[in-house]
Predicted model as a PDB file, atoms N, CA, C, CB and O in Angstrom, pLDDT in the B-factor column:
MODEL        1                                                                  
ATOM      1  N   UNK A   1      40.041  16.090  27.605  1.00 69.00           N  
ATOM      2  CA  UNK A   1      40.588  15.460  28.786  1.00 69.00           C  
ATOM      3  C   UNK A   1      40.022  16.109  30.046  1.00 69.00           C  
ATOM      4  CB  UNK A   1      42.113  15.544  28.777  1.00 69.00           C  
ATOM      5  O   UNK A   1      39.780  15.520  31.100  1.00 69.00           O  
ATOM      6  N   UNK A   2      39.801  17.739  29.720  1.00 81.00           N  
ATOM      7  CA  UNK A   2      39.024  17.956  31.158  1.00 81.00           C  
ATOM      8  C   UNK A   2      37.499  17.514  31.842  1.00 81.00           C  
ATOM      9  CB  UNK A   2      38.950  19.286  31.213  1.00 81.00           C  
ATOM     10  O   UNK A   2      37.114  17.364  33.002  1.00 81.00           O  
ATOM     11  N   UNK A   3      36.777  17.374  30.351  1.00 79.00           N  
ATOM     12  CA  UNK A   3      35.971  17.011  30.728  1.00 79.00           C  
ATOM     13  C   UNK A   3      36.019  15.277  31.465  1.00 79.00           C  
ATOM     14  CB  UNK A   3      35.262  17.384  29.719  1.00 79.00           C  
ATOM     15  O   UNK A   3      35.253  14.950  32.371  1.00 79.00           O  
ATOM     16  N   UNK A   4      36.710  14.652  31.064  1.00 79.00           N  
ATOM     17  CA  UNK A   4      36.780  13.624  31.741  1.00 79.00           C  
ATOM     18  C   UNK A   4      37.200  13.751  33.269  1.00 79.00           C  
ATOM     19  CB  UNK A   4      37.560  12.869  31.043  1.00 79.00           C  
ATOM     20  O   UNK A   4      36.568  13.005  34.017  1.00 79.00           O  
ATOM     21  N   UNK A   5      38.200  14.604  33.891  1.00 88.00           N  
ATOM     22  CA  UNK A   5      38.555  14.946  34.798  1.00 88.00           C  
ATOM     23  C   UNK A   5      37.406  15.207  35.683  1.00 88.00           C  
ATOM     24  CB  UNK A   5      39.339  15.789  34.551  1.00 88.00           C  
ATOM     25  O   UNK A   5      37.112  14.560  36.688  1.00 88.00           O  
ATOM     26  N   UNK A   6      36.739  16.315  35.154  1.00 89.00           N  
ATOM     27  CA  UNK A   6      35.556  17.084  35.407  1.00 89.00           C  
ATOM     28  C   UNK A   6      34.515  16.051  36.191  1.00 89.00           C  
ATOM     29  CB  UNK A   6      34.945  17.694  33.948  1.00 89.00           C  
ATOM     30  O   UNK A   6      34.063  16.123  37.334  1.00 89.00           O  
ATOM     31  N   UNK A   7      34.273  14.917  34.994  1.00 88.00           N  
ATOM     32  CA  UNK A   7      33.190  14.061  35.404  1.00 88.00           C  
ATOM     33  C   UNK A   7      33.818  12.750  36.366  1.00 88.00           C  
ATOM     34  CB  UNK A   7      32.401  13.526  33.976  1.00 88.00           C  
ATOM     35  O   UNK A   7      33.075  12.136  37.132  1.00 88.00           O  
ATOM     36  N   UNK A   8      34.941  12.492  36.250  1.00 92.00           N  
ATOM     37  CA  UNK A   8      35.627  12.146  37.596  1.00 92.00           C  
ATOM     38  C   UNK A   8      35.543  12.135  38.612  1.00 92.00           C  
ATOM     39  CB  UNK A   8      36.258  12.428  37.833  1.00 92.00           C  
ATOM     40  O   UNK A   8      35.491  11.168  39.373  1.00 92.00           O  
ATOM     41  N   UNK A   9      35.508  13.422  38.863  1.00 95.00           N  
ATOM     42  CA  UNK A   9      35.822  14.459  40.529  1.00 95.00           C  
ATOM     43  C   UNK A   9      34.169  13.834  40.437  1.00 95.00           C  
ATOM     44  CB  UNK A   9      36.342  16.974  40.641  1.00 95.00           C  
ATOM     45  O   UNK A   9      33.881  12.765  40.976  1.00 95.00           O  
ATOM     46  N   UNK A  10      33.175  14.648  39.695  1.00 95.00           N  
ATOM     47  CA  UNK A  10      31.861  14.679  40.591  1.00 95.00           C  
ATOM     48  C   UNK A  10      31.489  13.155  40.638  1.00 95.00           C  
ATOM     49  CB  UNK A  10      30.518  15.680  39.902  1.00 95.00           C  
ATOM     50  O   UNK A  10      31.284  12.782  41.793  1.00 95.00           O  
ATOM     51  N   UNK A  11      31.406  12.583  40.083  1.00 95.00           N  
ATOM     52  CA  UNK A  11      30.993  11.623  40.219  1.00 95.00           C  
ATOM     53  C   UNK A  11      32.021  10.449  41.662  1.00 95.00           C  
ATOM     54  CB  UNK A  11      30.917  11.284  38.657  1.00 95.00           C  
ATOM     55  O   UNK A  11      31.590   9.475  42.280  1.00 95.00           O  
ATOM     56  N   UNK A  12      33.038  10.936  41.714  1.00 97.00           N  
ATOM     57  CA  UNK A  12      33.468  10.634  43.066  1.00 97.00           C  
ATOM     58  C   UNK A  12      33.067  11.522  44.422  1.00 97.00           C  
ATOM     59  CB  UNK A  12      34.868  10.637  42.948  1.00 97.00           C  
ATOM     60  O   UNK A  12      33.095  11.022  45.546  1.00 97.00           O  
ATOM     61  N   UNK A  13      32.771  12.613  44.220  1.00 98.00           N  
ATOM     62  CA  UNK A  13      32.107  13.544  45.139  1.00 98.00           C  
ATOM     63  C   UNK A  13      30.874  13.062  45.416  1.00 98.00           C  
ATOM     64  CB  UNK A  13      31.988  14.886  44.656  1.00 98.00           C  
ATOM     65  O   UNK A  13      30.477  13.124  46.580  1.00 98.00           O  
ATOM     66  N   UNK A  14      29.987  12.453  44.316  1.00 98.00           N  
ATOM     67  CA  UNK A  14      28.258  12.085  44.793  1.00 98.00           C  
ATOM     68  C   UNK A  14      28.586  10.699  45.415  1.00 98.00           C  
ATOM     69  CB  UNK A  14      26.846  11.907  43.259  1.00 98.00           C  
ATOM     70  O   UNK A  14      27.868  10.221  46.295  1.00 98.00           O  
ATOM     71  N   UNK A  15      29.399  10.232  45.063  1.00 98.00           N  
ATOM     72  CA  UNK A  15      29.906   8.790  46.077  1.00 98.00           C  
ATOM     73  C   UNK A  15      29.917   9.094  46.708  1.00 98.00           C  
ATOM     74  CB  UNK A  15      30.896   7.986  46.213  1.00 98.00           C  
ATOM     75  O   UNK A  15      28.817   9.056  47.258  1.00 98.00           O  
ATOM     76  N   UNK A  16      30.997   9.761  47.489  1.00 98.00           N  
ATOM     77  CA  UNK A  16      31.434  10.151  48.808  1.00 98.00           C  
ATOM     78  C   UNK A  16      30.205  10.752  49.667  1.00 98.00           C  
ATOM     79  CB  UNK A  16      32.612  11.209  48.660  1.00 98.00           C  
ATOM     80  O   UNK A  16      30.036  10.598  50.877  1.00 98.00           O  
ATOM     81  N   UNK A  17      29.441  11.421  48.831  1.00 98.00           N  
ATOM     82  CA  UNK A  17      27.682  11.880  49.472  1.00 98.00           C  
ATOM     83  C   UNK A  17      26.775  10.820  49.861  1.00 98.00           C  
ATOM     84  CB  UNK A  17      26.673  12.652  48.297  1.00 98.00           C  
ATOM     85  O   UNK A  17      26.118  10.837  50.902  1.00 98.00           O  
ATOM     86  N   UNK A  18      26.758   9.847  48.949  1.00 98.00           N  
ATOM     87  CA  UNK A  18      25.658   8.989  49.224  1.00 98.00           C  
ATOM     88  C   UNK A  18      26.336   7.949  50.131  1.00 98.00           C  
ATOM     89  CB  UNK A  18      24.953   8.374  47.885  1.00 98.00           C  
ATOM     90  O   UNK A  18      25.564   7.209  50.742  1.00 98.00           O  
ATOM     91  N   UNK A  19      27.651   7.772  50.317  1.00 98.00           N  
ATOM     92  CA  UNK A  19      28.169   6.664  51.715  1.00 98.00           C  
ATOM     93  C   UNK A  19      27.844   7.570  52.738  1.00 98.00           C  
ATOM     94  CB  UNK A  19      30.036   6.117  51.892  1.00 98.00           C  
ATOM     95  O   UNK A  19      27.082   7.036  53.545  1.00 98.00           O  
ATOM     96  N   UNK A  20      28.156   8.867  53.056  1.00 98.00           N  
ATOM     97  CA  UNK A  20      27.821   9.515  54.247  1.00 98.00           C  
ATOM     98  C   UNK A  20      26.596   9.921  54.658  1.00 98.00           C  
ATOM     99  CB  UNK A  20      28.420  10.434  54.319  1.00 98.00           C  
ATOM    100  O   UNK A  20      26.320  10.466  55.727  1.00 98.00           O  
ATOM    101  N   UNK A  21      25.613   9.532  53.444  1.00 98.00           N  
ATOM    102  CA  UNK A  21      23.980   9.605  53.378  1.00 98.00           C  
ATOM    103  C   UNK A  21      23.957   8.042  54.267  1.00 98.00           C  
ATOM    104  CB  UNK A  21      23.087   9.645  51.372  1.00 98.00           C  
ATOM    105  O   UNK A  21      23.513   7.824  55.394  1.00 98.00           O  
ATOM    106  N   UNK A  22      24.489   7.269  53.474  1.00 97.00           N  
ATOM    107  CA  UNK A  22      24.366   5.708  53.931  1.00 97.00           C  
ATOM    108  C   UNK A  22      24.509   5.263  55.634  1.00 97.00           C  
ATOM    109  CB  UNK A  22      25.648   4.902  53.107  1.00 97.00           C  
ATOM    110  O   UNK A  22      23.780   4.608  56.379  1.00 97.00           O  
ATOM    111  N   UNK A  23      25.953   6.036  55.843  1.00 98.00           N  
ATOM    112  CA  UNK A  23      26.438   6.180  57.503  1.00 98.00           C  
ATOM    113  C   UNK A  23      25.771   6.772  58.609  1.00 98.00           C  
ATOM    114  CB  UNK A  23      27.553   6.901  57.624  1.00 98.00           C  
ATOM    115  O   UNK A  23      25.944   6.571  59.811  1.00 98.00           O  
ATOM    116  N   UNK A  24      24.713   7.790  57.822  1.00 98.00           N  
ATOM    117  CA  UNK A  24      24.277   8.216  58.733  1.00 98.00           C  
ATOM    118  C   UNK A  24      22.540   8.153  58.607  1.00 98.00           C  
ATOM    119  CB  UNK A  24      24.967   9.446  58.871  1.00 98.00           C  
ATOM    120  O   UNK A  24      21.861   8.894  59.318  1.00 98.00           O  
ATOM    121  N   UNK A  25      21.903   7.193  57.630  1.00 97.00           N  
ATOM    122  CA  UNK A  25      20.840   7.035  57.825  1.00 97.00           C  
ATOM    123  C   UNK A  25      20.322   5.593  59.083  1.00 97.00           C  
ATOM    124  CB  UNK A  25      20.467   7.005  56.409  1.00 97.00           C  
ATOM    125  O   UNK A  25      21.025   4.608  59.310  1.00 97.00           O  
ATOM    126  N   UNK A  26      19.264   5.811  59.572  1.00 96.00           N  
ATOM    127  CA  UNK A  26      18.907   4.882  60.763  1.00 96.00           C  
ATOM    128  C   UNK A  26      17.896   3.986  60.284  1.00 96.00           C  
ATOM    129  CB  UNK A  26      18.369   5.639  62.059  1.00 96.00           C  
ATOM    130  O   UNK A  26      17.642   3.032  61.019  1.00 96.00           O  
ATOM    131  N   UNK A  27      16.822   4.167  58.443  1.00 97.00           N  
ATOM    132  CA  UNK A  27      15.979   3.590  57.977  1.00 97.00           C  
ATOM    133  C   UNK A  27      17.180   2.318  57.535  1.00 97.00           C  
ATOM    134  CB  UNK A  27      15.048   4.495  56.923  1.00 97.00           C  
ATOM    135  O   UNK A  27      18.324   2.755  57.408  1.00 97.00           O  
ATOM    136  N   UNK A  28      17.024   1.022  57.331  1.00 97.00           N  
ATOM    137  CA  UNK A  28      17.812  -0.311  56.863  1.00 97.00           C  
ATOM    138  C   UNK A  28      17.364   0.354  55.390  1.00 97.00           C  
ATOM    139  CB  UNK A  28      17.176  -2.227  57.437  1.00 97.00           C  
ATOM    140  O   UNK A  28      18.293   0.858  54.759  1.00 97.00           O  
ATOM    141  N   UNK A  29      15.869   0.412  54.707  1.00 98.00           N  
ATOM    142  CA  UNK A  29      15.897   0.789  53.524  1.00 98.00           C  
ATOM    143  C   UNK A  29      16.769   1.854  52.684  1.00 98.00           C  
ATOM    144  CB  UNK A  29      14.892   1.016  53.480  1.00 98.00           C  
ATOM    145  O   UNK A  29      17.509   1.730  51.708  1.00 98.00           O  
ATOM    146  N   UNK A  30      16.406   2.863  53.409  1.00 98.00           N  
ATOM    147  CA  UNK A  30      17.979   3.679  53.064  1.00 98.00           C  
ATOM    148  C   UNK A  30      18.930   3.797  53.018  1.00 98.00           C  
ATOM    149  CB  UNK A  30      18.356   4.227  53.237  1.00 98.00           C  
ATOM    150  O   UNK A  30      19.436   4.546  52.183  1.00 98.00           O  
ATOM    151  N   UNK A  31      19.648   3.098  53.916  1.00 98.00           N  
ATOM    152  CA  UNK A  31      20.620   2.870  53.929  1.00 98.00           C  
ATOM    153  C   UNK A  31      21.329   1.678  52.764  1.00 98.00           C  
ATOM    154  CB  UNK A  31      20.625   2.719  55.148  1.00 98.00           C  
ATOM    155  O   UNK A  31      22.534   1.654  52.514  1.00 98.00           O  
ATOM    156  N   UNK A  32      20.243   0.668  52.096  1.00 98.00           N  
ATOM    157  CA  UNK A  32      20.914  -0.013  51.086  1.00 98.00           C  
ATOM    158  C   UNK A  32      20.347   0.797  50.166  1.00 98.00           C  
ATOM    159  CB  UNK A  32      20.759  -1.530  50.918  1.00 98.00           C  
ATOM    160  O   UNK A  32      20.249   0.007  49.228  1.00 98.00           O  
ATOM    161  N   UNK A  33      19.898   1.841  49.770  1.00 98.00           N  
ATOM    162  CA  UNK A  33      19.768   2.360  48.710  1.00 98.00           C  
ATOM    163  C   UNK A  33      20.840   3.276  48.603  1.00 98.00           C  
ATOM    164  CB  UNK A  33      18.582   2.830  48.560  1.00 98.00           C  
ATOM    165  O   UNK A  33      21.552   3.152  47.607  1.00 98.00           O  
ATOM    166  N   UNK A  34      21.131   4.239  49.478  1.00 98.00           N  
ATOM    167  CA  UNK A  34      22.263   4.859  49.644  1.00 98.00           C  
ATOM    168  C   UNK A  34      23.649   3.925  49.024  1.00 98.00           C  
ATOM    169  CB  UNK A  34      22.289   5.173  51.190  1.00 98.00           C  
ATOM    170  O   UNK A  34      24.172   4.173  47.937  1.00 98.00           O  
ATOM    171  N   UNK A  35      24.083   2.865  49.921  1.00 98.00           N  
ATOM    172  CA  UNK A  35      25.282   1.814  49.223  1.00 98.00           C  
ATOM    173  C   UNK A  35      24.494   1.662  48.121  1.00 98.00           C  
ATOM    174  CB  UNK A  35      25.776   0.210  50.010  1.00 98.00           C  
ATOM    175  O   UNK A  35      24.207   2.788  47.714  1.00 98.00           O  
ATOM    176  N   UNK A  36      24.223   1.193  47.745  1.00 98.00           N  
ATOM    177  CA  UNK A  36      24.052   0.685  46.075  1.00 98.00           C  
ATOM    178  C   UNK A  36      24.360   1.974  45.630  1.00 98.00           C  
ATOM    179  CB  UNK A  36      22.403   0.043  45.405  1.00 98.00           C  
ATOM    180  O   UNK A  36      25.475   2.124  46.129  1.00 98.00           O  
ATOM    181  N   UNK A  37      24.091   3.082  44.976  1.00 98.00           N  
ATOM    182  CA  UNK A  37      24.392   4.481  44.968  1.00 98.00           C  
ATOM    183  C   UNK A  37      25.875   4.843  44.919  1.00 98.00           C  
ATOM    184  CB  UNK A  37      23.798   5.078  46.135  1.00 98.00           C  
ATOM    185  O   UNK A  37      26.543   5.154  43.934  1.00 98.00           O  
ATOM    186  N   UNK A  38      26.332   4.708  46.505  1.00 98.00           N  
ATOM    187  CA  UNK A  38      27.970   4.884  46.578  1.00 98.00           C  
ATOM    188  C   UNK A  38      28.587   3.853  45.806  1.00 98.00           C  
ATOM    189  CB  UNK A  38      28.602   4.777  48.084  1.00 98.00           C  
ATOM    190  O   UNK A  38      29.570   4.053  45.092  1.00 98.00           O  
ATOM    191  N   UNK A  39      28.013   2.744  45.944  1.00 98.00           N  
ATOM    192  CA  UNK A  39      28.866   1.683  44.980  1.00 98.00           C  
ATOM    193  C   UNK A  39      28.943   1.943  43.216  1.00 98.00           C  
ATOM    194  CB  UNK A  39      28.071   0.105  45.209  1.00 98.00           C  
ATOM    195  O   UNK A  39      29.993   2.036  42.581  1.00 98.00           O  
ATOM    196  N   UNK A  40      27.658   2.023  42.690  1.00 98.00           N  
ATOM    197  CA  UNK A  40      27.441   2.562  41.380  1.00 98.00           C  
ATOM    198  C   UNK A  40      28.520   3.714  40.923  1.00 98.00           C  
ATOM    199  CB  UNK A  40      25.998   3.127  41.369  1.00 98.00           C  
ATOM    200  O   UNK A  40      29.401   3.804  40.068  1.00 98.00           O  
ATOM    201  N   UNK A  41      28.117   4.327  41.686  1.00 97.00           N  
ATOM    202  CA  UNK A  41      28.938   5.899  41.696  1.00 97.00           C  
ATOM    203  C   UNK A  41      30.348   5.492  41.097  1.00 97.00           C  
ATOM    204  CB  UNK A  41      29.190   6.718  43.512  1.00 97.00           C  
ATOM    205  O   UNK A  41      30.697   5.708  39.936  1.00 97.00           O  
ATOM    206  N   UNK A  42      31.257   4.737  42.282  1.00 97.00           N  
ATOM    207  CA  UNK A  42      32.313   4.811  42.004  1.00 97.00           C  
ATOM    208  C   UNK A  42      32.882   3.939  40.903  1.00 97.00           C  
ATOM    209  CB  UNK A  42      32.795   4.740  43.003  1.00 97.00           C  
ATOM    210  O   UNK A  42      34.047   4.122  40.552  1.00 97.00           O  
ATOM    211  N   UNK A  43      31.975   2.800  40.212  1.00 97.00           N  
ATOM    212  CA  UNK A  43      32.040   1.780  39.485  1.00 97.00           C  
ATOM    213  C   UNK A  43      32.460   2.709  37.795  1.00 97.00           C  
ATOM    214  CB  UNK A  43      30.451   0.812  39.700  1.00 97.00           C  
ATOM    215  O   UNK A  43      33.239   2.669  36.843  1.00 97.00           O  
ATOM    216  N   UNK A  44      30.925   3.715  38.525  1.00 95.00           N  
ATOM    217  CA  UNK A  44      31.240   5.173  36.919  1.00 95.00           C  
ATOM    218  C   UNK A  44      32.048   5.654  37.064  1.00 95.00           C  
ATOM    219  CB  UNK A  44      30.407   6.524  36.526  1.00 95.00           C  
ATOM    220  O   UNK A  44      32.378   5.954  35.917  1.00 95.00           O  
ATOM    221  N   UNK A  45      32.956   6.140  37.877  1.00 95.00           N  
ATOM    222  CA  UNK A  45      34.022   6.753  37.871  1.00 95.00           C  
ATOM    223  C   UNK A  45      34.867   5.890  37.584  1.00 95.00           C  
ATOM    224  CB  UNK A  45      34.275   7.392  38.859  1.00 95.00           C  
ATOM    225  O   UNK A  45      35.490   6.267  36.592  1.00 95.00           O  
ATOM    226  N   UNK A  46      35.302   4.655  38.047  1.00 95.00           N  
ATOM    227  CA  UNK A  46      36.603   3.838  38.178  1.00 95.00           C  
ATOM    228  C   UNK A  46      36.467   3.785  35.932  1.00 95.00           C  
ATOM    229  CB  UNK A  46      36.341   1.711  39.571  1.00 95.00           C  
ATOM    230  O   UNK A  46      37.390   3.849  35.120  1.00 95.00           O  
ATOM    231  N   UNK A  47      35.112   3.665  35.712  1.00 93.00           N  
ATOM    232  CA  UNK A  47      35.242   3.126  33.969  1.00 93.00           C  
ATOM    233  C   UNK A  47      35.832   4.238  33.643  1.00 93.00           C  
ATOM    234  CB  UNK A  47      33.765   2.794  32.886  1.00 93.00           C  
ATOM    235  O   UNK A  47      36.931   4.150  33.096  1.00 93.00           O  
ATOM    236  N   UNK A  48      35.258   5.534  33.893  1.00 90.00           N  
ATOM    237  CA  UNK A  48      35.312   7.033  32.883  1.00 90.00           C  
ATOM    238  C   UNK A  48      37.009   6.956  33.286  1.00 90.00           C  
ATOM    239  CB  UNK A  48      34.118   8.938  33.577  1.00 90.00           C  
ATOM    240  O   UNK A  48      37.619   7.698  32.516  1.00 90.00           O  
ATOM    241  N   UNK A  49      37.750   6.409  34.072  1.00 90.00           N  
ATOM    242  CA  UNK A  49      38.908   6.619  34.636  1.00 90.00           C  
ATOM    243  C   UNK A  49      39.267   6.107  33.224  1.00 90.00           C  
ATOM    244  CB  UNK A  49      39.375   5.943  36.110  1.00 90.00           C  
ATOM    245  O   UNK A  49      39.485   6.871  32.284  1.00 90.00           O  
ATOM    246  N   UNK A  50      39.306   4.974  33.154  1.00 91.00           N  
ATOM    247  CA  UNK A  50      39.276   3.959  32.406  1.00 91.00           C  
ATOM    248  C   UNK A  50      38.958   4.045  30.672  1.00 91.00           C  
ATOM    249  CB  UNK A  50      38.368   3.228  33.108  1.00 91.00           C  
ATOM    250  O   UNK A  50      39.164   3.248  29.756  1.00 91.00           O  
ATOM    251  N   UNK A  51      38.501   5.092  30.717  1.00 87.00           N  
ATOM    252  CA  UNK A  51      38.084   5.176  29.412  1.00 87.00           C  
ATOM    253  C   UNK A  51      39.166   6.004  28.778  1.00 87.00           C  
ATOM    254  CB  UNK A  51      36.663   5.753  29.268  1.00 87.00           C  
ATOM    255  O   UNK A  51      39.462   5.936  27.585  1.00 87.00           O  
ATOM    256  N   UNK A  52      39.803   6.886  29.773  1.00 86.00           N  
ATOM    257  CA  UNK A  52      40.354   8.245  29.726  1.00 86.00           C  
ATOM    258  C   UNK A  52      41.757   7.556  29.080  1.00 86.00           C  
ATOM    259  CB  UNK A  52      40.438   9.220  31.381  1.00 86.00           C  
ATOM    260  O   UNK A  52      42.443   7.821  28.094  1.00 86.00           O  
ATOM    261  N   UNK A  53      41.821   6.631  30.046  1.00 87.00           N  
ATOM    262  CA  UNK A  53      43.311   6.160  30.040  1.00 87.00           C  
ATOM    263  C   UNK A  53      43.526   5.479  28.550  1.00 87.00           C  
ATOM    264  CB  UNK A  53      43.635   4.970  31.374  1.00 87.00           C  
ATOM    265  O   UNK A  53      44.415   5.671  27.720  1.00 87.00           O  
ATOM    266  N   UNK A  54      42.482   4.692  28.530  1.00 87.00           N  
ATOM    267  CA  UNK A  54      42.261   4.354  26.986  1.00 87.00           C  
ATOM    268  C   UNK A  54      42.212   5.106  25.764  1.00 87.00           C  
ATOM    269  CB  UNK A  54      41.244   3.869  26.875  1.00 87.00           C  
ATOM    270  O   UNK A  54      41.921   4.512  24.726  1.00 87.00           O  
ATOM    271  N   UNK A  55      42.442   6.249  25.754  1.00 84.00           N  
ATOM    272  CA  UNK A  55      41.943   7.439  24.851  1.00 84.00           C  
ATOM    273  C   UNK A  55      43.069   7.961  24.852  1.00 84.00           C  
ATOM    274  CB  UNK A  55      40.775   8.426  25.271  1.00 84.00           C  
ATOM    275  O   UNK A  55      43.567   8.408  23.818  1.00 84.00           O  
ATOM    276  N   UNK A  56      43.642   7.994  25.968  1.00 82.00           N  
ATOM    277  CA  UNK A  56      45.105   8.809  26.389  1.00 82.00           C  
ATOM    278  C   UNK A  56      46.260   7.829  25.537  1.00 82.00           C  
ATOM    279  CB  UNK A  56      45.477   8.791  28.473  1.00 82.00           C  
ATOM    280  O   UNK A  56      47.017   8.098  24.604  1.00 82.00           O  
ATOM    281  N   UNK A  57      46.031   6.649  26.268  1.00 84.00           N  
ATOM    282  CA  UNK A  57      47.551   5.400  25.494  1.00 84.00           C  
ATOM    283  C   UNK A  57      46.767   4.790  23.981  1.00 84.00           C  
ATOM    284  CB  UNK A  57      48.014   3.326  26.984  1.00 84.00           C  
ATOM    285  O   UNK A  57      47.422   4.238  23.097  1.00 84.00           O  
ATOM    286  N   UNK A  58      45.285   5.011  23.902  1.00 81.00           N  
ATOM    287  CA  UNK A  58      45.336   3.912  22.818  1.00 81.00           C  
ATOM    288  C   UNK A  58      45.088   2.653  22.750  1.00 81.00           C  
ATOM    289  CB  UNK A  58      46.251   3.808  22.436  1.00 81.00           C  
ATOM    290  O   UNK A  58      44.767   2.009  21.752  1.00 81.00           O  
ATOM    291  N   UNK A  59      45.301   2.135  24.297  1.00 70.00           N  
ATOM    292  CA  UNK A  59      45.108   0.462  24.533  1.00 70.00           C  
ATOM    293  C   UNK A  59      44.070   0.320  25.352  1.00 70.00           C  
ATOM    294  CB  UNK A  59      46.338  -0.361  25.220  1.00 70.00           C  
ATOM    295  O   UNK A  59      43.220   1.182  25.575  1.00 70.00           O  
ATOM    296  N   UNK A  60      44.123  -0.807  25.830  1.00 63.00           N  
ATOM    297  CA  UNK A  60      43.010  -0.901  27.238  1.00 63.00           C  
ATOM    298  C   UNK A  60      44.245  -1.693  28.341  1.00 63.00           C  
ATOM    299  CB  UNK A  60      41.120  -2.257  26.860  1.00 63.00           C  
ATOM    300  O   UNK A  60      45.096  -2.563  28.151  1.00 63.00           O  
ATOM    301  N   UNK A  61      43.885  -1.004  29.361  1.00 56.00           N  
ATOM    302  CA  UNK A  61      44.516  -0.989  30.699  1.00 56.00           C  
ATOM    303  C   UNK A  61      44.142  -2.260  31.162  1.00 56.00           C  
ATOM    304  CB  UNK A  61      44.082   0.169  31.673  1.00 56.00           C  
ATOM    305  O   UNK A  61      44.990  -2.726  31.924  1.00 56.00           O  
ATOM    306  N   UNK A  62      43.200  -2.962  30.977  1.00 62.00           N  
ATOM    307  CA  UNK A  62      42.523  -3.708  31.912  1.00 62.00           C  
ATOM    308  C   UNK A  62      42.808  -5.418  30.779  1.00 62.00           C  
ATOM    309  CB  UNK A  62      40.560  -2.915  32.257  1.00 62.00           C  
ATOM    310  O   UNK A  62      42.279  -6.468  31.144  1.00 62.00           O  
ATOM    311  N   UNK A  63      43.513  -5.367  29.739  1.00 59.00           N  
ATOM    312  CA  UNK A  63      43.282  -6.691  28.867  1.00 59.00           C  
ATOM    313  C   UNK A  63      44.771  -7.044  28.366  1.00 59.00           C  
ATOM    314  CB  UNK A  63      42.138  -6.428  27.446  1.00 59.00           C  
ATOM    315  O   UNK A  63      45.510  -6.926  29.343  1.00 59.00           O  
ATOM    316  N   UNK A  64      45.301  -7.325  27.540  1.00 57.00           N  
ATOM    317  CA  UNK A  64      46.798  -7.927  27.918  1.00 57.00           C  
ATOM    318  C   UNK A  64      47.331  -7.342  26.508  1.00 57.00           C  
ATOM    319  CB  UNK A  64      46.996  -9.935  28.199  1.00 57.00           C  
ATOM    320  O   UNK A  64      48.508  -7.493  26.182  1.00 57.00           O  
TER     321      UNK A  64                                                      
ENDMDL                                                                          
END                                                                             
């Protein structure tokens, strides 16, 4: 479980890096490479969330 935690945090931490890479670049190219990046980022985190929770109850969170 920690390791899931573990890979959580960073992988919300390199989000949070690459939007403030994004905010503060002045190239247009970089700046959508950066978002795509922050977006990815958190997409891996929101699953590994997701996976955790699934592992934890047994079910899936997300299906009925």
């Amino acid at each position: 479980m920690k390791d899931y935690l573990a890979q959580i945090e960073k992988l919300r931490k390199d989000a949070a890096e690459c939007a403030l890479i994004r905010d503060l670049a002045t190239d247009p190219a970089k700046r959508e490479v950066f978002d795509r990046l922050a977006r990815h980022l958190t997409v891996l985190a929101d699953q590994v969330e997701m996976a955790m929770l699934e592992r934890k109850t047994g079910t899936d969170p997300s299906g009925p």
